[in-house]
C-alpha positions in Angstrom: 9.8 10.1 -20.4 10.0 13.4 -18.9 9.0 12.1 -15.4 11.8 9.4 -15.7 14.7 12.0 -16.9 13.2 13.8 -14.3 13.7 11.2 -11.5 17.0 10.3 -13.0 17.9 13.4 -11.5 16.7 13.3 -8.0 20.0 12.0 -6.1 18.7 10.5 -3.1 15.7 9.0 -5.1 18.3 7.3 -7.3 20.4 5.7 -4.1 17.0 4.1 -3.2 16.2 2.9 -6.7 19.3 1.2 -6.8 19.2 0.3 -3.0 15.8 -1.4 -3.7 16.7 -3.2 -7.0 19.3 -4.9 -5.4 17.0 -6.0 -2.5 14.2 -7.1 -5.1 17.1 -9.1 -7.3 17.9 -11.0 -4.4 14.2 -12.0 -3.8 13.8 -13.2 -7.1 17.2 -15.3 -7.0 16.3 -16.5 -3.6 15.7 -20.1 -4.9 19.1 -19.9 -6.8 21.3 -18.7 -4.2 20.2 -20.3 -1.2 18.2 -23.3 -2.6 17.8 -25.5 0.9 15.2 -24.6 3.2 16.1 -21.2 5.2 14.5 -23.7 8.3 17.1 -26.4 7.6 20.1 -27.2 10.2 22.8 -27.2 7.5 25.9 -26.7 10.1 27.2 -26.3 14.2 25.1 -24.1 16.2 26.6 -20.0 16.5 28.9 -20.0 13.9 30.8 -16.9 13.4 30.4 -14.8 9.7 32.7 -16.0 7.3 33.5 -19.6 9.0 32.3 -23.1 8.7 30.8 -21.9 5.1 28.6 -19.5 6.6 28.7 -15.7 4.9 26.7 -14.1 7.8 27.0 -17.2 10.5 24.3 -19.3 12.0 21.9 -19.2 14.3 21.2 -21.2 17.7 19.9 -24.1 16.0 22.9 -24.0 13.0 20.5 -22.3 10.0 22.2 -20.1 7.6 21.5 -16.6 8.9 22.3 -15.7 5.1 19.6 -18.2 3.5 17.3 -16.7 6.5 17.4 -13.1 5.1 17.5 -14.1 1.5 14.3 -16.0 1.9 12.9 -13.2 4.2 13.5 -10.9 1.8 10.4 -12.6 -0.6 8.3 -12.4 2.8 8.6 -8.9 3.5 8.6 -7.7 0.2 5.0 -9.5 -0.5 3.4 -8.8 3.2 4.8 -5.2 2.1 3.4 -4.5 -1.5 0.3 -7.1 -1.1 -1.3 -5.0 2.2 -0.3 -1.2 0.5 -2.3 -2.5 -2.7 -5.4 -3.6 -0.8 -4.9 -0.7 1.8 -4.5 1.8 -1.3 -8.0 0.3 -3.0 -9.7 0.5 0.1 -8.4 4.2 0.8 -9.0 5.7 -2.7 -12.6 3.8 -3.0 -13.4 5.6 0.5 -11.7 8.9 -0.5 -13.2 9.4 -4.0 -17.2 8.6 -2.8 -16.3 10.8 -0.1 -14.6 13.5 -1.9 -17.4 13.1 -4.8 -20.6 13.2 -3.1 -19.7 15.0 -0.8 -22.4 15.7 2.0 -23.9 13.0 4.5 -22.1 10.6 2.2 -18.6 12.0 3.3 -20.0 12.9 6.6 -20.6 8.8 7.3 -17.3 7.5 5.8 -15.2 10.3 7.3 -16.4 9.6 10.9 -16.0 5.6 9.6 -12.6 7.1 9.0 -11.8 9.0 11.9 -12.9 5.8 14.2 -10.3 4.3 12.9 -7.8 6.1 13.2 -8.2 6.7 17.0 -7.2 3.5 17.6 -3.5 3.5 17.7 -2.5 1.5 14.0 0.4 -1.1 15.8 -2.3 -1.8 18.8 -5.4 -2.8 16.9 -2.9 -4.7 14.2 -1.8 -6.6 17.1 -5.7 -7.3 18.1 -6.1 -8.4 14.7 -3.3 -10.9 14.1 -4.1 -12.1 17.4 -7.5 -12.8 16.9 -7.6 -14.4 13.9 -4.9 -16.4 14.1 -0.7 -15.4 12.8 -1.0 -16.6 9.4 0.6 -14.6 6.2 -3.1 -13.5 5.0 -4.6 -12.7 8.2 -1.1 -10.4 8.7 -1.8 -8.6 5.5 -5.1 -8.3 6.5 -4.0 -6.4 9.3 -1.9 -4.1 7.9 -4.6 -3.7 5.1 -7.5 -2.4 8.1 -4.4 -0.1 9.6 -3.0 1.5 6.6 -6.2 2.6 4.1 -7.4 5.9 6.5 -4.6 8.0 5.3 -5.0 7.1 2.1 -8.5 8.3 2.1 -8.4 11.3 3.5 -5.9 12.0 0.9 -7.5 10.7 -2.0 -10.7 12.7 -0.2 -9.0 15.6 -0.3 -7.9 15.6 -4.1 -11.8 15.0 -4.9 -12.7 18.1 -3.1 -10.1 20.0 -5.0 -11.0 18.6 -8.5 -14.7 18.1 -8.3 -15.5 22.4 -9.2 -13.1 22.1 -12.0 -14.3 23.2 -15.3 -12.7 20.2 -17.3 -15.1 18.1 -14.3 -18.2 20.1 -14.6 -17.8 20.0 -18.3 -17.6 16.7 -18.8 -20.5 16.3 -16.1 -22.6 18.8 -18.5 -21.6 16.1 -21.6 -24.0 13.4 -19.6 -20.9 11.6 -18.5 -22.2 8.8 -15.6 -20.4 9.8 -12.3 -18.3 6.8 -12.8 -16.8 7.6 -16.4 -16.4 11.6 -14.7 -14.0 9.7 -12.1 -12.4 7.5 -14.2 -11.4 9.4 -17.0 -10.9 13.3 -15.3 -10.3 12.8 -11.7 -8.3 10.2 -10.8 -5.8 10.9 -13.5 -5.3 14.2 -12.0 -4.8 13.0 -8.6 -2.8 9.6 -8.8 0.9 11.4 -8.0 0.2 11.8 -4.1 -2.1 8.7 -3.7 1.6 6.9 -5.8 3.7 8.4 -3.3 2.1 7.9 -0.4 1.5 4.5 -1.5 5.5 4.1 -2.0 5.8 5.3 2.0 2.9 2.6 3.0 5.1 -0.2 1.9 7.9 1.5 4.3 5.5 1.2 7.1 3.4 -2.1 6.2 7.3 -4.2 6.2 7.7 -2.3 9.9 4.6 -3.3 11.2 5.0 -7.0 9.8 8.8 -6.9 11.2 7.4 -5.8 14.9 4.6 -8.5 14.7 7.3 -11.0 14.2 9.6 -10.2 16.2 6.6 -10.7 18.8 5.5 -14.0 17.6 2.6 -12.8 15.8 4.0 -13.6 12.4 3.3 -16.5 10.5 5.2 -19.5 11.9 5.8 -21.2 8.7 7.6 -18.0 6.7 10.7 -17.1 7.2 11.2 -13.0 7.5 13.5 -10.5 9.6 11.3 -9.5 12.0 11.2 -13.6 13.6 15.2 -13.6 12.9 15.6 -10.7 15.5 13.3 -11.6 17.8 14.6 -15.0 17.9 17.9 -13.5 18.6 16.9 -11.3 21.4 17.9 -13.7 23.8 21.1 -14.3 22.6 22.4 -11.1 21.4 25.8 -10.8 23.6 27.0 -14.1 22.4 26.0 -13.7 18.7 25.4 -10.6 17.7 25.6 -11.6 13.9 21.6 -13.3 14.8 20.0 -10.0 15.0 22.5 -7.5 13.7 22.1 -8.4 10.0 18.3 -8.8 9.8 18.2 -5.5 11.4 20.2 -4.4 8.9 18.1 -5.7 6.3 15.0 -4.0 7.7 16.9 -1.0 7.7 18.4 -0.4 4.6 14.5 -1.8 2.8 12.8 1.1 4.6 15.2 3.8 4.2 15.6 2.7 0.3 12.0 3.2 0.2 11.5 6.1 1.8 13.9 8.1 -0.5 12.6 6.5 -3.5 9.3 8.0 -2.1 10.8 11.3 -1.5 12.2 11.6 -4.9 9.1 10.1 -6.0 7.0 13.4 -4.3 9.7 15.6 -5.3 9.4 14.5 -9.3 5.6 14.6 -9.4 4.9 17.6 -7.6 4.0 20.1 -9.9 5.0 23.1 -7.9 8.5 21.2 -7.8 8.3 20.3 -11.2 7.8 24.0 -11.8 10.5 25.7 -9.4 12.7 23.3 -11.7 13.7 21.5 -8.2 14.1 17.5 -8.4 
């Protein structure tokens, strides 16, 4: 309760709380508001916002551009949390044998690590999804393989700084397996960064998956803003409603994000949490 009074507290954290609520609401009532297929004509080709029964327009082919980012908003929202989960198990599984064991164990998955993260992340998604095939999975997948090195490195480097505790060594000394010693003292203790950094993945996992789109990498039967803009590129002087409000839709998603994580970093922090600023 203290965390959430705490968070209450945290101005911009809020604004992206509510900012995200209201994008997550309109995911779940996608069905309800815009119950046709976001992929059906339903009206004349470039319609203007606000005529022929269209709140944001249409697009070259007469689609609701509305139904479009309502529906999209389901697609990016899952790509988004689905890849951070799986690129948050992978990272913290990596981290915590390497921050535990320590020695050639962390010298192996560190360099495993490091390889990866040489590669630039957007290039060797595109390798990916291009390869396998643009399908909703194999996109996930791809953000999954780009996302989980930070992640461990963190998580790596909260090991190292638990591990010589007393409460750790104690409960080592207690004949604890190394898995119950993880479980029970270790991660606990180091969840708040691997959350927030988590919270920020999601920001950059519904990037990726909006650039992959928009070059015609994302799945071609899912609806999502990143194929609404880049669909619109072509036509962008004579309706600039086509990519303007997906754009807008990307925009507001990330930055609602990123100051939820941000208030997030700045509630769990304990030397925050301390100095009494949240």
């Amino acid at each position: 309760m203290d965390t959430i009074r705490a968070f209450s507290r945290h101005p911009s954290g809020m604004i992206g709380f509510a900012i995200l609520l209201v994008v997550l609401v309109l995911a779940v009532l996608a069905p309800v508001l815009y119950p046709e297929d976001p992929w059906e004509m339903v009206g004349r080709p470039f319609a203007p916002p606000m005529t022929d029964g269209f709140l944001l327009g249409s697009d070259t082919l007469g689609r609701d551009v509305a139904a479009g980012i309502i529906h999209g908003t389901r697609v990016s929202l899952t790509i988004g949390v689905t890849s951070t989960l799986a690129a948050v198990l992978i990272g913290v599984l990596i981290g915590a044998m390497a921050g535990y064991w320590g020695g050639r164990v962390d010298d192996f998955l560190m360099r495993v690590t490091e390889l990866f993260q040489t590669i630039p992340g957007f290039i060797l998604a595109i390798l990916l999804v291009a390869t396998l095939g643009p399908s909703l999975v194999n996109v996930i997948v791809a953000i999954s393989v780009v996302s989980w090195p930070p992640l461990a490195r963190l998580t790596r480097a909260e090991f190292l700084r638990l591990r010589g505790r007393e409460f750790v060594q104690a409960a080592a000394c207690q004949g604890e397996t190394p898995l119950q010693v993880v479980l029970r003292h270790i991660l606990p203790n180091a969840i708040s960064p691997i959350i927030v950094t988590g919270s920020l993945t999601i920001a950059s996992a519904i990037l990726i998956e909006s650039a992959l789109s928009f070059m015609g990498l994302g799945d071609p039967n899912a609806m999502s803003w990143g194929f609404m803009v880049g669909a619109a590129r072509t036509v962008i002087r004579q309706a600039w409603w086509m990519s303007v409000f997906p754009g807008i839709a990307i925009l507001l998603t990330v930055l609602a994000i990123n100051l939820l994580g941000e208030g997030l970093n700045d509630t769990l922090n304990p030397r925050n949490a301390r100095s009494g600023r949240h």
